[in-house]
Each structure stands twice: as C-alpha cells, then as structure tokens.
C-alpha positions as CSV (number, residue, x, y, z in Angstrom):
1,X,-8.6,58.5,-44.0
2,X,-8.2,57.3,-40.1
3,X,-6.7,54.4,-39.6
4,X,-7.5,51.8,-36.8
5,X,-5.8,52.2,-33.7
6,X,-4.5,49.8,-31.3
7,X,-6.2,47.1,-29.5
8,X,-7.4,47.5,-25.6
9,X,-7.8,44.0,-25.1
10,X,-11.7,44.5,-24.9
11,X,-12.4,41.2,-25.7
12,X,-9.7,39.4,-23.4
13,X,-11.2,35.9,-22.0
14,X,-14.0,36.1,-24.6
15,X,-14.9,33.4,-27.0
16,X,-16.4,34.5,-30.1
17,X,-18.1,33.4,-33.4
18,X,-18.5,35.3,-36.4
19,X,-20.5,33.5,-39.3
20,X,-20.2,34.4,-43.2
21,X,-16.7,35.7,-42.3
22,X,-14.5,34.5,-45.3
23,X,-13.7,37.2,-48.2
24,X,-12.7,41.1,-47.5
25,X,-16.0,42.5,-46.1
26,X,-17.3,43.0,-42.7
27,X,-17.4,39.7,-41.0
28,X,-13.7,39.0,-41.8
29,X,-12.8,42.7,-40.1
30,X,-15.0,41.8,-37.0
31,X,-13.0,38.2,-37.1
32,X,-10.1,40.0,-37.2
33,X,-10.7,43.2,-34.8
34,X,-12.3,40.1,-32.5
35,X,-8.8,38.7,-32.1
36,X,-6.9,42.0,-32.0
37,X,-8.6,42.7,-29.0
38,X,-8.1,39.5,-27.0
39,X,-10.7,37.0,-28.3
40,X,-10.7,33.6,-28.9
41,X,-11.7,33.3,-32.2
42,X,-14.6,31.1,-34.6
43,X,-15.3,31.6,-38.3
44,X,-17.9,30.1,-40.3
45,X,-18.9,30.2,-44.0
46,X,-20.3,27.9,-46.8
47,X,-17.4,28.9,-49.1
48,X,-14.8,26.1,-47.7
49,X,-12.3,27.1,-49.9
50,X,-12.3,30.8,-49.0
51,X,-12.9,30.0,-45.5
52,X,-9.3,27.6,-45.2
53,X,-8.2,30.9,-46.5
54,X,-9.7,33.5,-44.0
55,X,-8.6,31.0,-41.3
56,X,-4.9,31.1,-42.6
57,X,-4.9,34.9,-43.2
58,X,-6.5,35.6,-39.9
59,X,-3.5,33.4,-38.0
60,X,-1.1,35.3,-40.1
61,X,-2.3,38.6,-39.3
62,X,-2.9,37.9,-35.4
63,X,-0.7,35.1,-34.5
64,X,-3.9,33.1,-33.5
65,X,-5.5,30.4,-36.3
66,X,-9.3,30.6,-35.4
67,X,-11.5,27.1,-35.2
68,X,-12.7,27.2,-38.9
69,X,-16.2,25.2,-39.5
70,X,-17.8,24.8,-42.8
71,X,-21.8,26.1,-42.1
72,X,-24.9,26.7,-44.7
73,X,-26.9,29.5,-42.7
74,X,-30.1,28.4,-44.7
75,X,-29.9,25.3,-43.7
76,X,-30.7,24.2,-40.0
77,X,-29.0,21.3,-39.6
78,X,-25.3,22.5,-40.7
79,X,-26.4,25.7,-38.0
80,X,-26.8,23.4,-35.3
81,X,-23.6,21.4,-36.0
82,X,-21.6,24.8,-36.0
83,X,-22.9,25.9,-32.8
84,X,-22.8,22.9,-31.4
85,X,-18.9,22.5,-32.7
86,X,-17.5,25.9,-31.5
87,X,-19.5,25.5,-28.3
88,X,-17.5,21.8,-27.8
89,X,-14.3,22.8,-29.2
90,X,-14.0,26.5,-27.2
91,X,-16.1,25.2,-24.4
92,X,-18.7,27.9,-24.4
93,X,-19.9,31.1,-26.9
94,X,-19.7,34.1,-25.1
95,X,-20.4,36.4,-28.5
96,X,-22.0,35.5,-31.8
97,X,-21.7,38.0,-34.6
98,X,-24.5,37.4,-36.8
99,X,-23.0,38.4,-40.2
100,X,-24.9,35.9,-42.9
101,X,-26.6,38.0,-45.8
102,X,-27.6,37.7,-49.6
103,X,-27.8,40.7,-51.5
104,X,-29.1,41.3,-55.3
105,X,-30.7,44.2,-57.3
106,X,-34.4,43.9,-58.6
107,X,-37.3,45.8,-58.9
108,X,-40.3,44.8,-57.3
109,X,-42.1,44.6,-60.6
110,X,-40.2,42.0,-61.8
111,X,-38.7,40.5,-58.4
112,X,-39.2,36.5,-58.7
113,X,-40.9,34.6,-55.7
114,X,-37.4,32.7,-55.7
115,X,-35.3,36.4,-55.5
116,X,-37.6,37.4,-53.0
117,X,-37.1,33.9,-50.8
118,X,-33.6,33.3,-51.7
119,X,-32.8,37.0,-50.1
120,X,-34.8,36.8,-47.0
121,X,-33.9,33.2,-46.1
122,X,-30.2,34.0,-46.2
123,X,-30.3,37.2,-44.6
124,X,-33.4,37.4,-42.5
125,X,-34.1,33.6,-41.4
126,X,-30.2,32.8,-41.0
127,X,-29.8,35.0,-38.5
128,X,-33.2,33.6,-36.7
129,X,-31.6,30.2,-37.0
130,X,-28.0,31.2,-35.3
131,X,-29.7,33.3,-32.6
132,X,-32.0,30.6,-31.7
133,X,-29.4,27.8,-32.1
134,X,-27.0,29.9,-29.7
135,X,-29.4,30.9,-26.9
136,X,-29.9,27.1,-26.1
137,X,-26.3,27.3,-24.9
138,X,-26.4,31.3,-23.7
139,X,-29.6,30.4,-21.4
140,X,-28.2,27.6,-19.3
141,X,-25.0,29.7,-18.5
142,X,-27.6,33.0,-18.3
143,X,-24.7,35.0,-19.7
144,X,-24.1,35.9,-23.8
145,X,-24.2,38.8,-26.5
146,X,-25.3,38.7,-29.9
147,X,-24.6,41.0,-32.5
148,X,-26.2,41.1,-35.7
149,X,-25.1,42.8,-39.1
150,X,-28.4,44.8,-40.0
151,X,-28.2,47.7,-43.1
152,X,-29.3,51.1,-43.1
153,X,-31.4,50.1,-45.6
154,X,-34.1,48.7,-43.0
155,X,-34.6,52.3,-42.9
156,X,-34.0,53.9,-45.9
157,X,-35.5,53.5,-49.4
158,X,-33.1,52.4,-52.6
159,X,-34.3,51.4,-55.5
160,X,-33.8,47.6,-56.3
161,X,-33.5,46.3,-52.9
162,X,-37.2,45.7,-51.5
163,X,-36.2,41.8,-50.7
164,X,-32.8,43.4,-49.2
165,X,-34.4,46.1,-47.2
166,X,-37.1,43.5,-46.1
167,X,-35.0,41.1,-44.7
168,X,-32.5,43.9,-43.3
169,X,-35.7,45.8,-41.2
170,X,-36.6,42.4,-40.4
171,X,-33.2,41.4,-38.6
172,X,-33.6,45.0,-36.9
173,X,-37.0,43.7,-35.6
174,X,-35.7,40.5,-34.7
175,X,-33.2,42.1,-32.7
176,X,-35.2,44.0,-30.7
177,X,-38.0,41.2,-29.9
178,X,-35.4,38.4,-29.2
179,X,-33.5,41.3,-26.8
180,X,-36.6,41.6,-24.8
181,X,-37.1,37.8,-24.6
182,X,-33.9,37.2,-23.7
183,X,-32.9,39.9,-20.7
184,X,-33.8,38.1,-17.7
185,X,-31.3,35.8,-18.7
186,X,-28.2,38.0,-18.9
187,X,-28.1,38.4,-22.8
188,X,-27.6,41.2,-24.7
189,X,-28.5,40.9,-28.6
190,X,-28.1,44.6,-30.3
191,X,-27.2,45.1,-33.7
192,X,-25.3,47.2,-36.4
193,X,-26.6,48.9,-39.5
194,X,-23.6,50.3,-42.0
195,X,-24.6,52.1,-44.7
196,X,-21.9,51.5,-47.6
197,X,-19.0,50.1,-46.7
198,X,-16.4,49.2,-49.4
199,X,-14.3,46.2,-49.9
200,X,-13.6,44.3,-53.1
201,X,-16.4,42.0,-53.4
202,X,-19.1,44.7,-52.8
203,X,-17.0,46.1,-56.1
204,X,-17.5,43.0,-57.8
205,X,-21.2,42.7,-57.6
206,X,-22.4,46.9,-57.8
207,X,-21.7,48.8,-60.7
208,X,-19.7,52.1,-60.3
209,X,-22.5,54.4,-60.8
210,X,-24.5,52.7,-58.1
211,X,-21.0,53.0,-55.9
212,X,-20.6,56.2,-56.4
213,X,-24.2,57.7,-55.7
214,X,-24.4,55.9,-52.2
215,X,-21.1,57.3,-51.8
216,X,-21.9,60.7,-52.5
217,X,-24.7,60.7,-50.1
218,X,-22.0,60.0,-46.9
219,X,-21.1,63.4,-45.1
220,X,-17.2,62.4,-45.4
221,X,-17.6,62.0,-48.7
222,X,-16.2,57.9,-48.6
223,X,-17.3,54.5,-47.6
224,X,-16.5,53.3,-44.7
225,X,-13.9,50.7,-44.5
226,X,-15.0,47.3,-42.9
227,X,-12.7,47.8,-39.9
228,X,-14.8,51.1,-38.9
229,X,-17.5,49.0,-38.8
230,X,-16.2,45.9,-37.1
231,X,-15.0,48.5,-34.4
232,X,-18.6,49.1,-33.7
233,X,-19.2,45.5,-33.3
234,X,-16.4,45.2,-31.2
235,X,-18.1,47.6,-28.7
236,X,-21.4,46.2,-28.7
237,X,-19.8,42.9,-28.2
238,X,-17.8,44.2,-25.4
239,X,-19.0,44.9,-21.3
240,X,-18.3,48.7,-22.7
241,X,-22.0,48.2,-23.6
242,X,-23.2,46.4,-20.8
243,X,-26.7,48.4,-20.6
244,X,-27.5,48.1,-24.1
245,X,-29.8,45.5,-25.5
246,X,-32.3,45.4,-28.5
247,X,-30.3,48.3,-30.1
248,X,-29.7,49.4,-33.8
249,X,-26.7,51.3,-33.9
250,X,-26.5,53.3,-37.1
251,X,-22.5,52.8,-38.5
252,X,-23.2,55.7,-41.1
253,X,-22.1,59.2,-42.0
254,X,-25.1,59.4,-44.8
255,X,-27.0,62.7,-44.4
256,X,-30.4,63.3,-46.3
C-alpha cells in the first residue's frame, strides 16, 4: 500500500470549497489534501453535527480550522447562501470541489419514481446548482476551477445502480458542456471518476459480497483509499492542469 507523500504547496494562495465533505470518504480527503498543499480551506454539508466535527478534525490534522457552513445541495436557497458565505468570508472562490452525491441499490424493475428523483437531485442537479451558483462569482473575476466528483459508473454497467449511473454520466456531461460555456472566461471545470474507493461509510451501506466483487475487478487487487483520489483532485484543481477543461479523469485501476 503507498502512502501519500508530502505536500508541494500546490494550492498556495488558493481558496477553496469542498461540499458534502464531512465523514471519512472523498470530500473530507480532498478537504484535507486541499489544506496540506497550501489552501485556504471551506467545507460544507447538511449533516451539522458531523460537519462541527470534520471542521475540528481537519484544524487538528493541519493546523488550519476551515470556514464550516451548514448547506442542503438539493435545495437552492441554502446553495446560494453557502456560496455567497465562503465568497464573503474568504473574499473570493478560486476552486469548488463538487463532491454532493446520493447513492442506493435498486433494480430498475422495481426502482420508485422517488429512488429515481431522490438520487439524481442530489447527485446530478446539486452539482448543477453549485456550478451555476459559483460561476456568478468566477465570471466577473474571469478566473476559477471546478472540480466535480463523477463515478466510473457513468461508464460502466452494475447492477442496481441505473439512478446512480444516470446521475453520475450526467455530472460527466455537465462537466464537459458547462467547460465549453465557460472557457472564454478563464475557468476550468473537469472532473474525477473513482471507481471503488473504500472508507467506513461506503462499508456501512454495501454488503461485503458487493465489496469484494468491485474489488476483485481492480488490477491492484484493493480499493483505492480516498486520499489517492483527492490527490487527483488536487491536480486538476491546481495550475499543473492549466490546459485542461471539460475532462473526466478516470481514478481507477479496474481492468475488464
């Protein structure tokens, strides 16, 4: 197993957000990597309680407490008021990391309307609602990047997951369309797609077998860990990928 290595201060000067970042997974590494590397920090979630926590974990493990704001991504006017906040209270949002998502396991056969809509509002139409809530303060300054947390799953089949894989192909669409409309202002937006990677809550709510077949399909034989993947993020969010936009950047070792 590698383990992350130092920091390069790739993020030095850099103000960034990361929504849905409370908990173990991905948006609490790319919170975390974020700071490592020079960043001034935002987190958002709709779990206060576990976001007060991630805020005081995060100042433990950096030495930096991040601006913490409460935020529902389904619902456009708490978006707006933590855009708006971090944009106030850090002056500006040089990176958003896109990292709201619902998942859930049904087959289309018996998917409900409300399964279907509950998954694609919170993966697919939170991250339209960030994106276009933060290029209102990215166009004026005609600088930005946004990075959004896509799945491999936009382009792979798995049984269960059609309102997942929906949503996730539809943030990988969104990403390219709203790179293109966005380029003669500066602004990146690219995005990531993991395939599996494993911290406890993704334990919590997939059952061992499941765990263990995805894991089996990796070429290293393991999930990734979080921080692999928020070291991805960290590049895209970086100048390092200055002449990238409306990217997908597969964070996967699966073969077929």
């Amino acid at each position: 197993m590698p383990e992350a290595g130092p920091p390069h201060g790739l993020l030095a000067g850099k103000t960034v957000l990361v929504t849905a970042a409370a908990g173990t997974g991905i948006g609490y590494a790319a919170a975390r990597r974020c700071a490592q590397e020079g960043a001034t920090v935002a987190i958002s979630d709709r779990h206060q309680r576990r976001l007060g926590e991630a805020a005081g974990r995060l100042a433990g493990e950096t030495g930096s407490e991040p601006l913490a704001v409460g935020c529902d991504g389904t619902v456009q006017e708490q978006v707006d008021h933590l855009i708006d906040t971090v944009a106030a209270e850090l002056g500006r949002i040089d990176v958003l990391v896109n990292n709201v998502g619902l998942g859930g396991t049904a087959s289309v056969i018996d998917m409900t309307d409300e399964q279907w809509s509950s998954v694609l509002d919170a993966t697919l139409t939170a991250t339209f609602r960030a994106t276009r809530a933060v290029l209102r303060h990215m166009v004026p300054r005609r600088a930005g990047v946004i990075v959004n947390n896509a799945s491999v799953l936009g382009w792979r089949a798995q049984q269960g997951q059609a309102h997942y894989a929906a949503a996730k192909a539809g943030v990988m669409a969104l990403t390219r369309c709203a790179a293109m409309d966005v380029a003669d202002y500066g602004i990146r937006v690219n995005a990531v797609s993991p395939s599996i990677a494993m911290h406890p809550f993704l334990a919590r709510v997939t059952t061992e077998e499941a765990l263990a077949e995805l894991t089996a399909r990796e070429a290293f034989g393991r999930a990734a860990q979080p921080w692999e993947v928020a070291n991805v993020i960290v590049f895209l969010a970086s100048d390092y990928s200055c002449y990238m936009t409306g990217e997908v950047v597969s964070v996967s070792s699966q073969h077929p």
